[in-house]
py3Dmol code that shows the C-alpha trace and the ligand (Angstrom):
import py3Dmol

protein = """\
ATOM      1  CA  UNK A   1     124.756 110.253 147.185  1.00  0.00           C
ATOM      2  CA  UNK A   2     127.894 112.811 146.942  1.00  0.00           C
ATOM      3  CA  UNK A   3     130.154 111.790 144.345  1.00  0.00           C
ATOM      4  CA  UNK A   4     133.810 112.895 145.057  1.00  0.00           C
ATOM      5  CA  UNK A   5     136.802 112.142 142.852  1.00  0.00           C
ATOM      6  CA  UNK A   6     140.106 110.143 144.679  1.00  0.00           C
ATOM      7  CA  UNK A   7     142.943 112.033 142.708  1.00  0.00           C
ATOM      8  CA  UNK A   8     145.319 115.567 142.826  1.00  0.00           C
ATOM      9  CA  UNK A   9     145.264 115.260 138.855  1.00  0.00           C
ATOM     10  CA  UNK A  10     143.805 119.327 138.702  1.00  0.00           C
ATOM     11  CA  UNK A  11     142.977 118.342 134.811  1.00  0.00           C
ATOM     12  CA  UNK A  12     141.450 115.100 135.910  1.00  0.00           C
ATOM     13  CA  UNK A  13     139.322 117.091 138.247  1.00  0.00           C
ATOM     14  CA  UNK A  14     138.960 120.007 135.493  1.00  0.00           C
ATOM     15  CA  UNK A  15     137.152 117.482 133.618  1.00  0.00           C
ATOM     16  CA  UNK A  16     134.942 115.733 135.823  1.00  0.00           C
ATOM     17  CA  UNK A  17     133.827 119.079 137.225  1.00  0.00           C
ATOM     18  CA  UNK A  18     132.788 120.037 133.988  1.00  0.00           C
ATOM     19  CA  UNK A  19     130.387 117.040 134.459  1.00  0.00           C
ATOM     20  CA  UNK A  20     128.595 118.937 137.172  1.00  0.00           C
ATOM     21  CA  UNK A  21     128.488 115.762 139.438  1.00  0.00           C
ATOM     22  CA  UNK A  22     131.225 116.462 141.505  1.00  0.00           C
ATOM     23  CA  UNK A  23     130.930 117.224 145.332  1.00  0.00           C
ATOM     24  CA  UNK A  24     134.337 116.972 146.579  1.00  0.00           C
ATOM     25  CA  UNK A  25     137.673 115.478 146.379  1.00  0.00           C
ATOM     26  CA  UNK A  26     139.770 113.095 148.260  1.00  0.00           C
ATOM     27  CA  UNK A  27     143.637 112.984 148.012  1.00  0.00           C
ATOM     28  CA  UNK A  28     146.019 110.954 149.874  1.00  0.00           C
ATOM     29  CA  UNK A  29     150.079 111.189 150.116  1.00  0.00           C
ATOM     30  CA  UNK A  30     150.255 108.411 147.138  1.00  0.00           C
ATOM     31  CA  UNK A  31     148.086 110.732 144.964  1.00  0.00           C
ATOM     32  CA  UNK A  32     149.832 113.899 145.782  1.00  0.00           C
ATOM     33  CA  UNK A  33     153.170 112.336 144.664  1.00  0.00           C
ATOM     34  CA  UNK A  34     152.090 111.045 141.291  1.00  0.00           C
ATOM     35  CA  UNK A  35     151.661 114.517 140.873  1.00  0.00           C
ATOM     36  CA  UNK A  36     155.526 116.102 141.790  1.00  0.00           C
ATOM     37  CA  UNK A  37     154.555 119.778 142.751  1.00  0.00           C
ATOM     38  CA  UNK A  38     154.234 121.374 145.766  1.00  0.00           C
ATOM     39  CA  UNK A  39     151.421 119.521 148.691  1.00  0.00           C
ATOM     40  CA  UNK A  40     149.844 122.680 149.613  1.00  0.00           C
ATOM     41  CA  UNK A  41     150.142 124.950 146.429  1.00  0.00           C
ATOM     42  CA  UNK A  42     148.068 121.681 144.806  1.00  0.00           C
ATOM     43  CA  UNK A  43     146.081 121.221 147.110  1.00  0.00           C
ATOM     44  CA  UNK A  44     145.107 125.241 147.331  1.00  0.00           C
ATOM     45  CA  UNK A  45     144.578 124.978 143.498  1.00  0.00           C
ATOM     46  CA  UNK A  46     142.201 122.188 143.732  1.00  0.00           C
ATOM     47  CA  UNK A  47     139.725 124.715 145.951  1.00  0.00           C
ATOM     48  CA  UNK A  48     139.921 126.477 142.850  1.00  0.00           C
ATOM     49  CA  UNK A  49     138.490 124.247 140.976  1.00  0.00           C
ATOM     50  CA  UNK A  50     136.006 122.380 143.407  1.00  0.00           C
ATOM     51  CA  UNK A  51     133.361 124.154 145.781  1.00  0.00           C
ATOM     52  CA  UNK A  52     132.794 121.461 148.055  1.00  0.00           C
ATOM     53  CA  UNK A  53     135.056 119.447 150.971  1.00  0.00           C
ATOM     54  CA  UNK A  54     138.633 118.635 149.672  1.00  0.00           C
ATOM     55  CA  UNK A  55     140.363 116.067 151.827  1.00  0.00           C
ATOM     56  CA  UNK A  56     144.263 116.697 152.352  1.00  0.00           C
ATOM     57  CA  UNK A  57     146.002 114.118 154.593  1.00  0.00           C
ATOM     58  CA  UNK A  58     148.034 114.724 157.141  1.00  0.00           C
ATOM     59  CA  UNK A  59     151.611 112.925 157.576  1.00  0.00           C
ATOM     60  CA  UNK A  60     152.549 113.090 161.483  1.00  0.00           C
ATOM     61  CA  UNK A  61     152.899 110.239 163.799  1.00  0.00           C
ATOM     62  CA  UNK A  62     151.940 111.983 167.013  1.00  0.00           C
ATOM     63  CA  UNK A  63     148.626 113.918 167.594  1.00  0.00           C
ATOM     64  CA  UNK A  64     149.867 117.060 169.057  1.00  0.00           C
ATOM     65  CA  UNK A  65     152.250 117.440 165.469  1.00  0.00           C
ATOM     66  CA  UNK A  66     149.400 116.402 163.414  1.00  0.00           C
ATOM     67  CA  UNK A  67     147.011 119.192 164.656  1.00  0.00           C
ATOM     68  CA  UNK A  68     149.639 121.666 163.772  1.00  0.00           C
ATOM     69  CA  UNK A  69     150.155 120.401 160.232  1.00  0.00           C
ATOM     70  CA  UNK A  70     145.893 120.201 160.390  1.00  0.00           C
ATOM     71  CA  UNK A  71     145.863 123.656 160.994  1.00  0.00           C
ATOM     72  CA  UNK A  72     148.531 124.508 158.774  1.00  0.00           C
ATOM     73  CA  UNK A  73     145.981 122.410 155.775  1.00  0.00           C
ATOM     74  CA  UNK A  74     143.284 124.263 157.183  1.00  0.00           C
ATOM     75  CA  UNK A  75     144.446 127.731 156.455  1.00  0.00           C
ATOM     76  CA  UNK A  76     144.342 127.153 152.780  1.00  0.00           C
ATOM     77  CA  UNK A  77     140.705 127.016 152.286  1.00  0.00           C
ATOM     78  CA  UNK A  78     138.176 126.610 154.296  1.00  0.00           C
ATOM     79  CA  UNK A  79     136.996 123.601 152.228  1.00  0.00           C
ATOM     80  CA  UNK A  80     139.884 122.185 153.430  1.00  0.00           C
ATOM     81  CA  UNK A  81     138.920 118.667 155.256  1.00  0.00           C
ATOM     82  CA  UNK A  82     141.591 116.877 157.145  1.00  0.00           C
ATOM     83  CA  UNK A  83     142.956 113.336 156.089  1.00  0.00           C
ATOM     84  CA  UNK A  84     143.632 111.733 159.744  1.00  0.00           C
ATOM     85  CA  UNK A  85     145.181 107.574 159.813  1.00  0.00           C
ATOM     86  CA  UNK A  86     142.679 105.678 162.186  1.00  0.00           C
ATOM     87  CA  UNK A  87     145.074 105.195 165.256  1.00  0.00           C
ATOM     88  CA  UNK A  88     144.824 105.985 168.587  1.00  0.00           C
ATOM     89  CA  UNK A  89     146.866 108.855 168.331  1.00  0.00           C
ATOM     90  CA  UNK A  90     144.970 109.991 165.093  1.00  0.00           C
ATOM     91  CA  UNK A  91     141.636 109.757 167.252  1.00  0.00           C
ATOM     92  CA  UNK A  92     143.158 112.128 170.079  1.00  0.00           C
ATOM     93  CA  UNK A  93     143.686 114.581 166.695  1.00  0.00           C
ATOM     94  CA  UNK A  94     139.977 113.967 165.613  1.00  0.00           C
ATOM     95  CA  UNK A  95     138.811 115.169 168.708  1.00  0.00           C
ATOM     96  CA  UNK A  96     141.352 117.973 169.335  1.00  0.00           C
ATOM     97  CA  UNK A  97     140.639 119.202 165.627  1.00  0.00           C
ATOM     98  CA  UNK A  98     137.041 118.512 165.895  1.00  0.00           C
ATOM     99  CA  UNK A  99     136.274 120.470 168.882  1.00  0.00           C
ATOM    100  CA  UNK A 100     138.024 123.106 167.059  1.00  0.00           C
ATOM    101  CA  UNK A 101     135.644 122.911 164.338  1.00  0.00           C
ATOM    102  CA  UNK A 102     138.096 121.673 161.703  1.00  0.00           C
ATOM    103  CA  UNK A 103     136.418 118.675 160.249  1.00  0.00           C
ATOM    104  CA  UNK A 104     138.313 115.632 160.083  1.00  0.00           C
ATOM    105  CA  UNK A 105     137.936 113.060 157.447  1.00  0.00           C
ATOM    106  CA  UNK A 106     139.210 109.483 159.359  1.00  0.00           C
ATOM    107  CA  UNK A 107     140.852 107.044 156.939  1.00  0.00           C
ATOM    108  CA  UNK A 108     142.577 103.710 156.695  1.00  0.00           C
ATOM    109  CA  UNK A 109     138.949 102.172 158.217  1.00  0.00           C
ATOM    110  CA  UNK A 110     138.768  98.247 157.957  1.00  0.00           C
ATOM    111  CA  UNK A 111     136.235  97.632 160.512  1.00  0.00           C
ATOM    112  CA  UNK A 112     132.640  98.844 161.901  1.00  0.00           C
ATOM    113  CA  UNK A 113     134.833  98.901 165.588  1.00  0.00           C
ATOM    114  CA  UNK A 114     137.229 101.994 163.754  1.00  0.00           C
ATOM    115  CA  UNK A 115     133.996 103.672 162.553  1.00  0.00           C
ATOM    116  CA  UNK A 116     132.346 103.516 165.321  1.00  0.00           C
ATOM    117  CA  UNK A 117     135.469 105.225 167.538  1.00  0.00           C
ATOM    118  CA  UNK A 118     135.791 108.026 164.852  1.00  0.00           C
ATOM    119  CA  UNK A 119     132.300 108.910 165.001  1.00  0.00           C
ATOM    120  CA  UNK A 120     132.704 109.186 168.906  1.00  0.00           C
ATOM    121  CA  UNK A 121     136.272 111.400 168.643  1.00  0.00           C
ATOM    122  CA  UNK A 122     133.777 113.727 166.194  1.00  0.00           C
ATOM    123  CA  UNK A 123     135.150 112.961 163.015  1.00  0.00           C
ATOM    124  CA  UNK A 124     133.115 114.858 160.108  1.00  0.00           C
ATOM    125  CA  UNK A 125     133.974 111.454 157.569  1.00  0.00           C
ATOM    126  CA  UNK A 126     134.825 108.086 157.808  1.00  0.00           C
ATOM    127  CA  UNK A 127     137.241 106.306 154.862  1.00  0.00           C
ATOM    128  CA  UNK A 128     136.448 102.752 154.517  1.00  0.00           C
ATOM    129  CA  UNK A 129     139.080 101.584 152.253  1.00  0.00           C
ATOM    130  CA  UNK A 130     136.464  98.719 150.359  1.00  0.00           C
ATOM    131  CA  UNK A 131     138.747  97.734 147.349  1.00  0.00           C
ATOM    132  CA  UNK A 132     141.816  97.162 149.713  1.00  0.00           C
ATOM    133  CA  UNK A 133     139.691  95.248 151.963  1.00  0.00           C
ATOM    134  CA  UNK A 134     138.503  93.175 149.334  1.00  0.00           C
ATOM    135  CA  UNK A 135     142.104  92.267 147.600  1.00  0.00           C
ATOM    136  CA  UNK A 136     143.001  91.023 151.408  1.00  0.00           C
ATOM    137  CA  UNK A 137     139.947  88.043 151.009  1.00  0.00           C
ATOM    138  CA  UNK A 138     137.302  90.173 152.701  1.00  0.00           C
ATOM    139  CA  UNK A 139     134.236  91.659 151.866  1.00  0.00           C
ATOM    140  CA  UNK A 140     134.296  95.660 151.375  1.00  0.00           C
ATOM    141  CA  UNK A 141     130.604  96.571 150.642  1.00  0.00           C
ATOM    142  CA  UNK A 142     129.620  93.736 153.643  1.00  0.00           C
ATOM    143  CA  UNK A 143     132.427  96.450 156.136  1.00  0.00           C
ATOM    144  CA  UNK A 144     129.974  99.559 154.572  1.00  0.00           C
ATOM    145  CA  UNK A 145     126.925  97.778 155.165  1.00  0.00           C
ATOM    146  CA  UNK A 146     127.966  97.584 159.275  1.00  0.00           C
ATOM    147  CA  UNK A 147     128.893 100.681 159.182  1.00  0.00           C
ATOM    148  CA  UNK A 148     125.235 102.137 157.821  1.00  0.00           C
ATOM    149  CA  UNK A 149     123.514 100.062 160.560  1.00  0.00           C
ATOM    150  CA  UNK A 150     125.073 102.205 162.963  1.00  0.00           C
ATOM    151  CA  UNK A 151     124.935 105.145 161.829  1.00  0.00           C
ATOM    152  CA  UNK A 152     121.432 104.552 160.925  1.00  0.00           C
ATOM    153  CA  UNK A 153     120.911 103.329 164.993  1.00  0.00           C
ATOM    154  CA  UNK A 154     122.178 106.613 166.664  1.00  0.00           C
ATOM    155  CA  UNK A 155     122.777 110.445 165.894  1.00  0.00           C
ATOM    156  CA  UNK A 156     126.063 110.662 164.827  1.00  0.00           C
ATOM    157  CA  UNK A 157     127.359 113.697 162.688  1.00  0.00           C
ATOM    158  CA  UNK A 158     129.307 111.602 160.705  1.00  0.00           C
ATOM    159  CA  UNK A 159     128.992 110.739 156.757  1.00  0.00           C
ATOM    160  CA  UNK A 160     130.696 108.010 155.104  1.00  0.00           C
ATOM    161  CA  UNK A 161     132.778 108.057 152.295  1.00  0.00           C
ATOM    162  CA  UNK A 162     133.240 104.536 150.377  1.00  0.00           C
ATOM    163  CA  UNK A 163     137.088 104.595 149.244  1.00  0.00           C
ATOM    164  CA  UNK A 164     139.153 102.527 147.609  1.00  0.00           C
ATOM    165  CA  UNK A 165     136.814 101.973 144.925  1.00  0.00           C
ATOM    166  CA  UNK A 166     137.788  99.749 142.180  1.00  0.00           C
ATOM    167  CA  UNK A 167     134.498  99.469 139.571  1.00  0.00           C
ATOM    168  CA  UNK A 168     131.085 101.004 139.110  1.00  0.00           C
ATOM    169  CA  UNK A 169     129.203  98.057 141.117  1.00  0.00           C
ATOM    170  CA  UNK A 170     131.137  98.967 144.211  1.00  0.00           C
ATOM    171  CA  UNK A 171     129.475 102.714 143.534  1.00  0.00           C
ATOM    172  CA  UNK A 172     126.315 101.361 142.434  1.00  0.00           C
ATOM    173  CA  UNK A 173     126.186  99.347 145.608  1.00  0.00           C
ATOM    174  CA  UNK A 174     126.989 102.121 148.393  1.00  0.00           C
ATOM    175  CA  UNK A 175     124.549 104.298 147.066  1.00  0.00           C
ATOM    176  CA  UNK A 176     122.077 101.539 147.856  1.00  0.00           C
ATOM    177  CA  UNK A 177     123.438 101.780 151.233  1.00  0.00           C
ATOM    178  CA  UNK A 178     122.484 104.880 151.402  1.00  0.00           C
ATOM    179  CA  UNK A 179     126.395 105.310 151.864  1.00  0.00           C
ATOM    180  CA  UNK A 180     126.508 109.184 151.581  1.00  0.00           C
ATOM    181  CA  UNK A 181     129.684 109.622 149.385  1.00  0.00           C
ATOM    182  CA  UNK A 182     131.336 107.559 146.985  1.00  0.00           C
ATOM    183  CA  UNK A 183     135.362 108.665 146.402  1.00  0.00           C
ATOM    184  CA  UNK A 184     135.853 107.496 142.855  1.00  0.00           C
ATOM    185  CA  UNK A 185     138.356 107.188 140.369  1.00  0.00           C
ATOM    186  CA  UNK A 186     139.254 108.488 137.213  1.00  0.00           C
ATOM    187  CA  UNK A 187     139.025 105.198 135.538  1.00  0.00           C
ATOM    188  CA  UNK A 188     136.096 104.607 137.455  1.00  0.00           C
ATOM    189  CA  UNK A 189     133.812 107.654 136.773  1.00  0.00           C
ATOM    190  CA  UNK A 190     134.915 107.111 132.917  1.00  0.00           C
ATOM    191  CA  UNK A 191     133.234 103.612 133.343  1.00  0.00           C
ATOM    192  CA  UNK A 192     130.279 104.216 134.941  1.00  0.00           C
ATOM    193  CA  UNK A 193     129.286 106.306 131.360  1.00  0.00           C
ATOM    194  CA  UNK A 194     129.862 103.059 129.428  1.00  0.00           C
ATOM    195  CA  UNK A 195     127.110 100.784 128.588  1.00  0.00           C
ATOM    196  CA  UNK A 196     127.070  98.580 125.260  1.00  0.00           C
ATOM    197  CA  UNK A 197     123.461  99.145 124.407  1.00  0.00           C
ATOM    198  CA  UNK A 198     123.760 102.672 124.745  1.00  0.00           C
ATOM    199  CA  UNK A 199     126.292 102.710 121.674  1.00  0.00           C
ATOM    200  CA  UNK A 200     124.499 100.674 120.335  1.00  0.00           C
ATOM    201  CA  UNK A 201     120.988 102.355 120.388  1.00  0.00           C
ATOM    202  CA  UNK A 202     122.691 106.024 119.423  1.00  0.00           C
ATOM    203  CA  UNK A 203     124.585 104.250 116.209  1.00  0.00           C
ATOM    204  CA  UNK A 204     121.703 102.982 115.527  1.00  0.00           C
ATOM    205  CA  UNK A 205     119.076 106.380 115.681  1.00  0.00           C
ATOM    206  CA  UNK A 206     122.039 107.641 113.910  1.00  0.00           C
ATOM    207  CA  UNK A 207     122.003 105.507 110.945  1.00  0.00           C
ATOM    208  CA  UNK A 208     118.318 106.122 110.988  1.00  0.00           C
ATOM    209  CA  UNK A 209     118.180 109.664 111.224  1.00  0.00           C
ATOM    210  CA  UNK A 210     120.219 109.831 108.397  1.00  0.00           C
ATOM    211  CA  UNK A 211     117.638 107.965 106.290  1.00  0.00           C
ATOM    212  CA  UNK A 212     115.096 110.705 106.633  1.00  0.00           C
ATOM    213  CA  UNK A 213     114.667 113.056 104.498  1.00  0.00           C
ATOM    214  CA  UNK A 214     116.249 116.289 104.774  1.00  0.00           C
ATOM    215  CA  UNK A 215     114.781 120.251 103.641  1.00  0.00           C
TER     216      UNK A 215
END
"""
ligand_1 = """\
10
G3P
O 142.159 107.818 148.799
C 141.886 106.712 149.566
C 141.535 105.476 148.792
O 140.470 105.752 147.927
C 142.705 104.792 148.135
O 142.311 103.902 147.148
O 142.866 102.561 145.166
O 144.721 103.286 146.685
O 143.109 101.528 147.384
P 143.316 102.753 146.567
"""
view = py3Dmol.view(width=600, height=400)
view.addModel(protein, "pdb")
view.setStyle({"model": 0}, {"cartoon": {"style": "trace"}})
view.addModel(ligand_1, "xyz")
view.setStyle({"model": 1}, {"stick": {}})
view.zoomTo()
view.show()
């Protein structure tokens, strides 16, 4: 599984690249104004940084003024993936930007129905939102789990990125999906290093090691 990182923080992304586990990034318009620079000067510095598909959203209503400000993202990298809102004028955009070979990355997605439609318009990814889904009494890894079935029934081009991700079992679970991207945060990614007995264990060979005796 691809691991992306959900922020436009460049040091947050500095750091996790350093990892070398990251694949990609996702932003959306509440990340990019945490951040109080300049949308595309960010978002060009974050190809920098990251050689793999960086997801910048776009902010128009209509799909004939969203696949100008696509193309507009587009000419900053050719990383560049497109953020587009799963509506039906967003879909006319997927396919318009699609069969232009800009890939489209289709967000907002609360149900197997929207995935299903974006993988027919041609959309490259698919953004179920699974922590939103669950804060609204639903079941967010249940939404991916649809959503593998039928992908895993026909040919589509599409991968899936779990968003919205709130704590290490929601990663731990898409991957068994077989989901093929988790978006994760920050927070999130800092978890997933933490386990208790792994403190434990390296205190421990620590207090050890410094019982043996030394040349
Ligand atoms: O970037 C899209 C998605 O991951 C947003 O997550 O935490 O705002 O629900 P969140």
């Amino acid at each position: 599984m691809k691991i992306f990182i959900d922020t436009a923080n460049l040091e947050k992304i500095r750091e996790v690249n350093s990892w070398g586990i990251l694949d990609g990034v996702t932003t959306n318009p509440s990340l990019i104004a945490k951040e109080n620079t300049d949308f595309e000067a960010l978002v060009g510095e974050i190809c920098k940084i990251v050689n793999g598909p960086i997801s910048a959203e776009v902010m128009s209503v209509k799909a004939s003024d969203m696949v100008v400000e696509a193309r507009k993202l587009a000419a900053i990298n050719k990383n560049v993936v497109i953020k587009v809102p799963m509506t039906e004028e967003g879909l006319k955009a997927t396919k318009m930007l699609s069969d232009e070979g800009i890939p489209v990355n289709m967000t907002l997605v609360f149900s197997a129905a929207q995935a299903l439609l974006a993988c027919k318009a041609g959309a490259k990814y698919i953004s179920p939102f699974v922590g939103r889904f669950d804060d609204v009494g639903e079941d967010g890894m249940r939404l991916i789990s649809e959503i593998m079935d039928i992908l895993d029934s026909y040919d589509f081009d599409t991968e899936v990125i779990v968003a919205s991700i709130r704590h290490p079992i929601h990663v731990t679970q898409a991957a068994r999906m077989g989901a093929h991207i988790a978006t994760i945060p920050y927070d999130v990614l800092k978890k997933m290093f933490n386990h208790p007995l792994t403190d434990i264990g390296i205190k421990r060979f620590q207090d050890d090691w410094a019982k043996v005796p030394k040349k």
